[in-house]
OpenMM code with the backbone's topology and positions (N, CA, C; nanometers):
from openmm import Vec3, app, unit

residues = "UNK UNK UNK UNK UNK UNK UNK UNK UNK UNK UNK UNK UNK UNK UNK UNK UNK UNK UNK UNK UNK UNK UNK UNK UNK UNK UNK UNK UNK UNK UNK UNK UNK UNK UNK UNK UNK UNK UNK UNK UNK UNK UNK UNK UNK UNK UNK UNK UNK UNK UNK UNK UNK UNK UNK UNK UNK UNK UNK UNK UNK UNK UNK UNK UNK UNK UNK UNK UNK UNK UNK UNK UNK UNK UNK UNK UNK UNK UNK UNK UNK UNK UNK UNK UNK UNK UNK UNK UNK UNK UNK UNK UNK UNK UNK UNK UNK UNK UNK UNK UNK UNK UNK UNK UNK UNK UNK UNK UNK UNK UNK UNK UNK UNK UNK UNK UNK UNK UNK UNK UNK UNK UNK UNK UNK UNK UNK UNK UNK UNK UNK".split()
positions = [
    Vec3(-0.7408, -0.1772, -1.6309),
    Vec3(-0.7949, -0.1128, -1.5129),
    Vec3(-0.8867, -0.2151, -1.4448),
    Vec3(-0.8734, -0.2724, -1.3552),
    Vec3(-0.9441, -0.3396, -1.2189),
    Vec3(-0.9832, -0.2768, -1.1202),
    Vec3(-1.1020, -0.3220, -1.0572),
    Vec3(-1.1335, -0.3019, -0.9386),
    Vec3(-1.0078, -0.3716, -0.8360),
    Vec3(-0.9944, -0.2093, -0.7417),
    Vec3(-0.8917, -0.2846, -0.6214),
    Vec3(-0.9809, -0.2805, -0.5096),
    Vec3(-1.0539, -0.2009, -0.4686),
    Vec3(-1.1467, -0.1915, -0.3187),
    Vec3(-1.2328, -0.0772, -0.4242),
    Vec3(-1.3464, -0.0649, -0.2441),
    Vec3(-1.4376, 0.0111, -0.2471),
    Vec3(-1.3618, 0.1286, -0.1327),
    Vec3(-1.3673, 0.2170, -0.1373),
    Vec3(-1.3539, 0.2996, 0.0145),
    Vec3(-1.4824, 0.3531, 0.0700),
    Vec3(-1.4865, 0.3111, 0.1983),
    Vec3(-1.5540, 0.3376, 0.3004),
    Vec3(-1.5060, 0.4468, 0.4075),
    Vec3(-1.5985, 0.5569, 0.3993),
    Vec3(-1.5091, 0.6831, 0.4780),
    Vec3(-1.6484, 0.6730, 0.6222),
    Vec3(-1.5297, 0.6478, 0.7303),
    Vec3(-1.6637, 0.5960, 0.8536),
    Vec3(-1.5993, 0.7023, 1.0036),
    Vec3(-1.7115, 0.7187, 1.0687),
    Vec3(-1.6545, 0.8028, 1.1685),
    Vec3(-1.5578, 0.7185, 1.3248),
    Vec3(-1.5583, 0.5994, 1.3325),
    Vec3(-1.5341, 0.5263, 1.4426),
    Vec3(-1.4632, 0.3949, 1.3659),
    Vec3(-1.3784, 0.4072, 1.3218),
    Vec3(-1.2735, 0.2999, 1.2760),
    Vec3(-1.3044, 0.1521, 1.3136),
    Vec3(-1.2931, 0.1418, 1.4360),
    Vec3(-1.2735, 0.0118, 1.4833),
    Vec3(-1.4277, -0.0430, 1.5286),
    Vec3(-1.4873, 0.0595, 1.5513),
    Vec3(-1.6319, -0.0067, 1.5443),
    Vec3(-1.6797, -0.0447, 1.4099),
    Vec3(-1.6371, 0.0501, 1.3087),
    Vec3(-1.6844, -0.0332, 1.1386),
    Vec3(-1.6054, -0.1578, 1.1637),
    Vec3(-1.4787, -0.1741, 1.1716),
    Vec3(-1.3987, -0.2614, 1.1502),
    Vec3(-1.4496, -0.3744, 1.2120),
    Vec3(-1.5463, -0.4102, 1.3376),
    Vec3(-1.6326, -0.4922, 1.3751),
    Vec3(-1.7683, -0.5169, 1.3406),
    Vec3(-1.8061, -0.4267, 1.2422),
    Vec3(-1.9142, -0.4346, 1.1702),
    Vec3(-1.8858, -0.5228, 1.0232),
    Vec3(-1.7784, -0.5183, 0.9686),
    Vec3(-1.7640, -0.5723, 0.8703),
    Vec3(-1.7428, -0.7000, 0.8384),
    Vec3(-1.6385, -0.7029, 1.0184),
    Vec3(-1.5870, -0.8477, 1.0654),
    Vec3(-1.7483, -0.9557, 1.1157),
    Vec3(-1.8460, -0.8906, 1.1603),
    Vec3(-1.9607, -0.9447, 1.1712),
    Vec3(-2.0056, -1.0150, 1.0301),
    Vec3(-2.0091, -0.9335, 0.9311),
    Vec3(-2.0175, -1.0056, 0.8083),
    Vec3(-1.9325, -1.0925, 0.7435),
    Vec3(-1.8363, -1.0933, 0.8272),
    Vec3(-1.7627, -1.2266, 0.7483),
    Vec3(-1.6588, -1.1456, 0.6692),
    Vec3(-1.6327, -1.0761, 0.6548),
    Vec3(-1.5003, -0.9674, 0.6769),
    Vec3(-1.3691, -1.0480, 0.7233),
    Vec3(-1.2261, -1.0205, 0.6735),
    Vec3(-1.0932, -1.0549, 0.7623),
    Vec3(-1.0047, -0.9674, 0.7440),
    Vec3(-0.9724, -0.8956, 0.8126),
    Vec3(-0.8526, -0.8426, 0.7555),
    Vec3(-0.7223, -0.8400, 0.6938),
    Vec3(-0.7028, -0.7567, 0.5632),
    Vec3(-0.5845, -0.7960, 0.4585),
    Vec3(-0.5056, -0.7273, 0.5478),
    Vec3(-0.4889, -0.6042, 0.5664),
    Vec3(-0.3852, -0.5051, 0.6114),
    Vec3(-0.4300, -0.4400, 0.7335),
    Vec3(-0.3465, -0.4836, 0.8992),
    Vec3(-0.3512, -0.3835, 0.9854),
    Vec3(-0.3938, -0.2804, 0.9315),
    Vec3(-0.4364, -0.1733, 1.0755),
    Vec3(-0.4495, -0.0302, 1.0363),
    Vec3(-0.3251, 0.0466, 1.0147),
    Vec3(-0.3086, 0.1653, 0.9040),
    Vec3(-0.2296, 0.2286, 0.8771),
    Vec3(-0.2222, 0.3820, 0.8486),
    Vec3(-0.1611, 0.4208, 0.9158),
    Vec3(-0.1708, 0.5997, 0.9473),
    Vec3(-0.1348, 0.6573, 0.8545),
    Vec3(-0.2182, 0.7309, 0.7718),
    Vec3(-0.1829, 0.7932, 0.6416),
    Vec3(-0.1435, 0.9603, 0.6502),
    Vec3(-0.0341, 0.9911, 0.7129),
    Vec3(-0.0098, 1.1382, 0.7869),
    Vec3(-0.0524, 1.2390, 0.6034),
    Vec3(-0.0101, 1.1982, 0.5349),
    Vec3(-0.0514, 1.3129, 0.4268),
    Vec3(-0.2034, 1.3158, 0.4340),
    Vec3(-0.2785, 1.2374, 0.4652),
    Vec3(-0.3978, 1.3064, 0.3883),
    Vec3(-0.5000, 1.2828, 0.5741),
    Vec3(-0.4059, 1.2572, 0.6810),
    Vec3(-0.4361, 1.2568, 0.8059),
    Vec3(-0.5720, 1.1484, 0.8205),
    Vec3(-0.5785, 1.0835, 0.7664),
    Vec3(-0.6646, 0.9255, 0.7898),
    Vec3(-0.5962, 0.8076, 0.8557),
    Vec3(-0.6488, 0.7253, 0.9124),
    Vec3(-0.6137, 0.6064, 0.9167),
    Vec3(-0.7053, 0.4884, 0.8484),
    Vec3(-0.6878, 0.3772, 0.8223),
    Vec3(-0.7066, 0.2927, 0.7041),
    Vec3(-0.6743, 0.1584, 0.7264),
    Vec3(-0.7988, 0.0853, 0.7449),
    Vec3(-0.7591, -0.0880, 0.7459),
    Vec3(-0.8486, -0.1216, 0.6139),
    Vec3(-0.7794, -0.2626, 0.5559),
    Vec3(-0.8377, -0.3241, 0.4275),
    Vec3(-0.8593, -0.4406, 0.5135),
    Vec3(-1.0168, -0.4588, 0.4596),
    Vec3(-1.0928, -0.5836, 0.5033),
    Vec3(-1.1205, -0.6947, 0.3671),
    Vec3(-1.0936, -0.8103, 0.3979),
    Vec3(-1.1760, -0.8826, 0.2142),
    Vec3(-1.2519, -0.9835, 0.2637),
    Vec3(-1.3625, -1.0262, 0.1822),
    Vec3(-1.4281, -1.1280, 0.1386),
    Vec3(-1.5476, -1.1613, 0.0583),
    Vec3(-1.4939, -1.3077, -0.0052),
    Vec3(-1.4985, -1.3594, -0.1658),
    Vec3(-1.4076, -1.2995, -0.2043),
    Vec3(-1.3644, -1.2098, -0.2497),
    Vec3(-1.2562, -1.1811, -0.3422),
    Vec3(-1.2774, -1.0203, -0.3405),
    Vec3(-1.3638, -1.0003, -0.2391),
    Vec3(-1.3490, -0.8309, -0.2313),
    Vec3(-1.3258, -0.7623, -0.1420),
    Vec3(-1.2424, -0.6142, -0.1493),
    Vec3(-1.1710, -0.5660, -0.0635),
    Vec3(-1.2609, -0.4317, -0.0158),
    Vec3(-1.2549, -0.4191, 0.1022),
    Vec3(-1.3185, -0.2593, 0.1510),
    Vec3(-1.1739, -0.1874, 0.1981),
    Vec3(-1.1868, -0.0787, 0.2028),
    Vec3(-1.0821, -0.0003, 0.2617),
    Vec3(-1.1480, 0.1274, 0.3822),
    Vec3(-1.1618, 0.0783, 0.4742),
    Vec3(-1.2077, 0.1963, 0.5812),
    Vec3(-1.1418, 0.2720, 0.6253),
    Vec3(-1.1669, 0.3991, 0.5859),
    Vec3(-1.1151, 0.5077, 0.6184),
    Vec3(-1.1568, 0.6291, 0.7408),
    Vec3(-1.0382, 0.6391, 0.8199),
    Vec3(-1.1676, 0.7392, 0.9220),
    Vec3(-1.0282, 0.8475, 0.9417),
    Vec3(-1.1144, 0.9834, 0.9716),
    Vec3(-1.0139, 1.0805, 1.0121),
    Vec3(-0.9010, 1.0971, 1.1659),
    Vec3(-0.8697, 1.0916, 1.1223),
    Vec3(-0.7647, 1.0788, 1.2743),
    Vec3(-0.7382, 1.2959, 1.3503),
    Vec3(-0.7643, 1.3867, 1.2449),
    Vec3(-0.7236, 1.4664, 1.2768),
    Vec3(-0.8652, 1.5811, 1.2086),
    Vec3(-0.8955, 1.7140, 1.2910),
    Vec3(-0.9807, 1.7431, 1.1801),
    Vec3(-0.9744, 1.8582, 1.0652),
    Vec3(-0.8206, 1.8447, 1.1087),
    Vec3(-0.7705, 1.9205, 0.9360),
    Vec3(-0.7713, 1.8355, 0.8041),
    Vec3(-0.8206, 1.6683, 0.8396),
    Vec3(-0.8407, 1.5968, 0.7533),
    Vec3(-0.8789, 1.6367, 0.6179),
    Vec3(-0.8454, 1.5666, 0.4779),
    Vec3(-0.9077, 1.6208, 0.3563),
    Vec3(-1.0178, 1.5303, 0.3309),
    Vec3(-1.0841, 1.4318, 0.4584),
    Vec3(-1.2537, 1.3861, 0.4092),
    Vec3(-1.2950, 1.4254, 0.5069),
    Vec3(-1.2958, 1.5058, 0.6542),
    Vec3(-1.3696, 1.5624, 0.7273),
    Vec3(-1.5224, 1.6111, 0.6875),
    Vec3(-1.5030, 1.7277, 0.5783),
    Vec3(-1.5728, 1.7751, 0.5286),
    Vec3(-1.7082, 1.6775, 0.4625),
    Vec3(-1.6328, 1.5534, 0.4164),
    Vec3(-1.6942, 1.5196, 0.3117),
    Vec3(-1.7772, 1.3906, 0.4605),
    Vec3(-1.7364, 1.3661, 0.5040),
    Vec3(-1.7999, 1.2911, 0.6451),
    Vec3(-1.8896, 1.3330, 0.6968),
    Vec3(-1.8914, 1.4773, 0.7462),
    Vec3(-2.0025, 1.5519, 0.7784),
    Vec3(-2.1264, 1.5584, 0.6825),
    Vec3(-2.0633, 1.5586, 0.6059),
    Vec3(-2.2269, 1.5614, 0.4731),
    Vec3(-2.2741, 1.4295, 0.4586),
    Vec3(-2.2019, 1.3306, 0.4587),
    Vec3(-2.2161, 1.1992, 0.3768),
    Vec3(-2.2690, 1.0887, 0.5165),
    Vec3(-2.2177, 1.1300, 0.6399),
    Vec3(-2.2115, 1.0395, 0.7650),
    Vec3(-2.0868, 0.8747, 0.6867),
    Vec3(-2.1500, 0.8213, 0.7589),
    Vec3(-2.0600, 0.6349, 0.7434),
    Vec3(-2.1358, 0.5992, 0.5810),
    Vec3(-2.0304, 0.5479, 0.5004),
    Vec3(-2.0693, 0.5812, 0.3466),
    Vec3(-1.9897, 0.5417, 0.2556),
    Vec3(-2.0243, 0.4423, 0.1727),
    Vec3(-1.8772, 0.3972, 0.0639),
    Vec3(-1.8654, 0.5538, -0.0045),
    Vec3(-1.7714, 0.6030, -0.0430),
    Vec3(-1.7514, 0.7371, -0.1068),
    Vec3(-1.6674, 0.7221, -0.2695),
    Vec3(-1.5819, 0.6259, -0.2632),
    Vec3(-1.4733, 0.5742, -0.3853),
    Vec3(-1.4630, 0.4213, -0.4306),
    Vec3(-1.4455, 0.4214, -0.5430),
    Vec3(-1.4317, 0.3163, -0.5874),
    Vec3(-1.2447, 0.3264, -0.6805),
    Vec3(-1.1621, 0.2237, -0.6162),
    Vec3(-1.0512, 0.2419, -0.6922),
    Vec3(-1.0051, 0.1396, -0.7187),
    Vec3(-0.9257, 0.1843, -0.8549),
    Vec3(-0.9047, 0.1167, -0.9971),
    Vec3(-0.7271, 0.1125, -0.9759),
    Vec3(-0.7117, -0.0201, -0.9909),
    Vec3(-0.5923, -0.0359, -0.9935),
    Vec3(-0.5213, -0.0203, -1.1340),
    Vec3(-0.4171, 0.0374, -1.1620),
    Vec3(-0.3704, 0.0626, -1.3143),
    Vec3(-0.2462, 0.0175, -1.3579),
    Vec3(-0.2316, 0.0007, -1.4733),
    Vec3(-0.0567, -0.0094, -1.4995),
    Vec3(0.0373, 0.0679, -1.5352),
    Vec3(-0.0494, 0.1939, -1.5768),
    Vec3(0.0465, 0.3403, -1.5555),
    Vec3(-0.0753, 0.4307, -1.5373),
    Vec3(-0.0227, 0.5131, -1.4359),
    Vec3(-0.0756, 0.6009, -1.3947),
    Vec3(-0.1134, 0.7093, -1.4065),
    Vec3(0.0528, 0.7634, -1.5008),
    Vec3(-0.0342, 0.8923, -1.5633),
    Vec3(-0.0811, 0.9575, -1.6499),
    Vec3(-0.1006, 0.8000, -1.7631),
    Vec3(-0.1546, 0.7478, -1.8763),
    Vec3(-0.2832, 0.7651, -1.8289),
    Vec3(-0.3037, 0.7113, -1.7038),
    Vec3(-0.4664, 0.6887, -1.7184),
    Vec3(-0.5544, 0.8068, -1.6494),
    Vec3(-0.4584, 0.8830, -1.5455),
    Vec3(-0.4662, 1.0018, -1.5271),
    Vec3(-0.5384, 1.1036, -1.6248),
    Vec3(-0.4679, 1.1286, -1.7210),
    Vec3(-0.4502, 1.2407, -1.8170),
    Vec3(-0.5975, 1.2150, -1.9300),
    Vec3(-0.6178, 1.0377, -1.9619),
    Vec3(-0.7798, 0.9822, -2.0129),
    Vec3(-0.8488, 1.0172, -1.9377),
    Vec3(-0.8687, 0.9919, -1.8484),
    Vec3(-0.9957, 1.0835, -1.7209),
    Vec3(-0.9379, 1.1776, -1.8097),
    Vec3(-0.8631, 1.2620, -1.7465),
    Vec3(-0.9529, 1.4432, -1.7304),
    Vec3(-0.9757, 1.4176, -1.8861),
    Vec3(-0.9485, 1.3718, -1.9948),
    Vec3(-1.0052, 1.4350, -2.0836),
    Vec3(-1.1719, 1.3726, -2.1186),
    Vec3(-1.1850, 1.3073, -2.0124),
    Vec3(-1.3053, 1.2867, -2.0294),
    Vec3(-1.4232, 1.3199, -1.9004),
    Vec3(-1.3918, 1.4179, -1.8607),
    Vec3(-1.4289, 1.5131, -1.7908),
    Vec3(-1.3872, 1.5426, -1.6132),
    Vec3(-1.2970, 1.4036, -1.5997),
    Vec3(-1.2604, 1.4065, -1.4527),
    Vec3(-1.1655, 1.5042, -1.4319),
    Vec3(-1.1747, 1.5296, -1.2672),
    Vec3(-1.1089, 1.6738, -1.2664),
    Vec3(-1.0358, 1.5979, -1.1327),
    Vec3(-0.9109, 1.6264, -1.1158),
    Vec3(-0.8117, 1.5559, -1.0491),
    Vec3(-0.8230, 1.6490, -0.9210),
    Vec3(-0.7897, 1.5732, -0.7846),
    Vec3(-0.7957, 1.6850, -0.6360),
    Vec3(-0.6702, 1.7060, -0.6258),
    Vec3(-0.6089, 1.6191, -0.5952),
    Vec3(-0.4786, 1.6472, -0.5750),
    Vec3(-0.3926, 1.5824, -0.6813),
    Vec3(-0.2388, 1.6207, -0.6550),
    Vec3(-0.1204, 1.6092, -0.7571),
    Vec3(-0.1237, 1.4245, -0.7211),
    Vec3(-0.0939, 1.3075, -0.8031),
    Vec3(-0.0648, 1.1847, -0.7462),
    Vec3(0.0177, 1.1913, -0.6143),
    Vec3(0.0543, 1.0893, -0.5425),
    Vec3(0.0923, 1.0599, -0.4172),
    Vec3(0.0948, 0.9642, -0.3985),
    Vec3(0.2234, 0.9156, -0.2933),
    Vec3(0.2177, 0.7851, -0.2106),
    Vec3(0.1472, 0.7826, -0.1115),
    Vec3(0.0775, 0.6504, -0.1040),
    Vec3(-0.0217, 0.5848, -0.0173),
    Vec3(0.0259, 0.4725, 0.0528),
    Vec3(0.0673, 0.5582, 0.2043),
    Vec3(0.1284, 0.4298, 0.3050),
    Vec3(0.0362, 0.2666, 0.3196),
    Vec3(-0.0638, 0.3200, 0.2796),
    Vec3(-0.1441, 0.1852, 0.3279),
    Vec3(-0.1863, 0.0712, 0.1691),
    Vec3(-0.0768, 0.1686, 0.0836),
    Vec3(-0.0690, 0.0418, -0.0532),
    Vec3(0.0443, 0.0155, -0.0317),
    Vec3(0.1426, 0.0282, 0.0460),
    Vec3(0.2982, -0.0049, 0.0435),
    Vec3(0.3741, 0.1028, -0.0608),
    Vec3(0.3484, 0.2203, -0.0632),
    Vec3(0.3739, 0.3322, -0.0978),
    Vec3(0.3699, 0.3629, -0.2455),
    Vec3(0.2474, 0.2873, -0.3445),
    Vec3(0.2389, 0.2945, -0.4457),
    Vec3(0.1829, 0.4322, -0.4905),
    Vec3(0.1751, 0.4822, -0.5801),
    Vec3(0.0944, 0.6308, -0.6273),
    Vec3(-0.0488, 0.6168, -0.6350),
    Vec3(-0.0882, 0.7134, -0.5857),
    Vec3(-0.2455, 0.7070, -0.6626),
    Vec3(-0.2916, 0.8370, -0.6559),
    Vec3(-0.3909, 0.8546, -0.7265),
    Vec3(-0.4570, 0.9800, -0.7260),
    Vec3(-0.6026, 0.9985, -0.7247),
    Vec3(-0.6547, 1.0522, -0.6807),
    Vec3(-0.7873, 1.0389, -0.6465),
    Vec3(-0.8718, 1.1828, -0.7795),
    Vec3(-0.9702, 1.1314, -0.8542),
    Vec3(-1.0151, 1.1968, -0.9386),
    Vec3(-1.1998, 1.2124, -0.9160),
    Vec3(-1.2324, 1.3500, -0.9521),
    Vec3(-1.4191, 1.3742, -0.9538),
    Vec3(-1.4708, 1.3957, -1.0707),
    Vec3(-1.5903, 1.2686, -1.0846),
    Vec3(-1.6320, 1.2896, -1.1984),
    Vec3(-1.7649, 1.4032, -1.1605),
    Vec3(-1.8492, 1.5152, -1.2313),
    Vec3(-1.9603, 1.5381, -1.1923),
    Vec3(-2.0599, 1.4621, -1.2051),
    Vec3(-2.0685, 1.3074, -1.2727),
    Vec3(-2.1810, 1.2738, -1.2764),
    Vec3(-2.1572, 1.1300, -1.2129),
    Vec3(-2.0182, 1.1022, -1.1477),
    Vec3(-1.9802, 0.9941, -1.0553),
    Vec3(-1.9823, 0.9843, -0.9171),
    Vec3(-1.8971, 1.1025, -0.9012),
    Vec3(-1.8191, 1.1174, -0.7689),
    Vec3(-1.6917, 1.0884, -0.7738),
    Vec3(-1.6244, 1.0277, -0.7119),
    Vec3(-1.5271, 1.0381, -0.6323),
    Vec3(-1.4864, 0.8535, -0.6814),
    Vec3(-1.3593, 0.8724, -0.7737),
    Vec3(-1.2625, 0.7098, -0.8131),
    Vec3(-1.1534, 0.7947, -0.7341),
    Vec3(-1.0658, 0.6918, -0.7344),
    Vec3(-0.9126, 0.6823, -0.7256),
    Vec3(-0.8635, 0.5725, -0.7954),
    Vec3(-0.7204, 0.5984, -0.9008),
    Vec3(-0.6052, 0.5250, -0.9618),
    Vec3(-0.5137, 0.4609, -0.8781),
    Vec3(-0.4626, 0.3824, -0.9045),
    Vec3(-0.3446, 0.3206, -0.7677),
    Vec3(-0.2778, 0.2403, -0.8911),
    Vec3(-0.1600, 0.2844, -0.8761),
    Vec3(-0.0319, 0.2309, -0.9559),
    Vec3(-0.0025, 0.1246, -0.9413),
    Vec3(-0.0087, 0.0146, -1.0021),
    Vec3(0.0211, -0.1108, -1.0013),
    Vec3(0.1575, -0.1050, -0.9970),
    Vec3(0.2225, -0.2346, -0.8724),
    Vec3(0.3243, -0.2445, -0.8496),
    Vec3(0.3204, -0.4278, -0.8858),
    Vec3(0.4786, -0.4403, -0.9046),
    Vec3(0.5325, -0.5473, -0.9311),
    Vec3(0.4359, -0.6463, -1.0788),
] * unit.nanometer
topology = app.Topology()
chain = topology.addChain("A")
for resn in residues:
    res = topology.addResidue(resn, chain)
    for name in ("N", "CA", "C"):
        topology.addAtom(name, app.Element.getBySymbol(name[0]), res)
């Protein structure tokens, strides 16, 4: 299990996306429209680390909610894995409680991941290592 990014859930996309680029920020991945979970999503890196900004595009969104409470805010930290629902199933038994069923994530090149809550963490996500 590795660190793959941090996620950053921000209300104005492209204005973070020039906030980050101020710091010396570049972008890995255009922005990418994530219709299941109604976000859009650019990955920024540097030194060797990745942000993933996330902003709602719609406000049936599933981080709307969590935007309003939190404002502009890293919210997740995700762990890249080599099986998924190996590592899935270790969480919950160690107290993480899964939101949704796994899923493809247009903006990993359609790898799985699943996003899990710890009560005394918050908020990881798994992402299925490909190739």
């Amino acid at each position: 299990m590795t660190i793959h990014h941090i996620g950053y859930l921000v209300k104005k996309l492209e204005r973070a996306r020039t906030a980050f680029e101020a710091l010396g920020y570049g972008v890995e991945r255009e922005t990418v429209r994530d219709e299941f979970r109604k976000v859009d999503i650019v990955f920024l890196v540097k030194d060797g680390y990745r942000v993933e900004l996330v902003s709602p595009y719609d406000p049936s969104s599933v981080v709307v909610g969590l935007l309003a409470r939190t404002g502009n805010a890293p919210y997740h930290v995700c762990y890249e894995v080599d099986d998924l629902d190996v590592e899935v199933e270790r969480l919950r038994d160690a107290r993480y409680v899964m939101q949704d069923a796994p899923a493809p994530a247009p903006a990993c090149g359609g790898a799985r991941v699943a996003f899990l809550i710890h009560p005394y963490l918050g908020i990881v996500e798994l992402l299925q290592k490909t190739g």
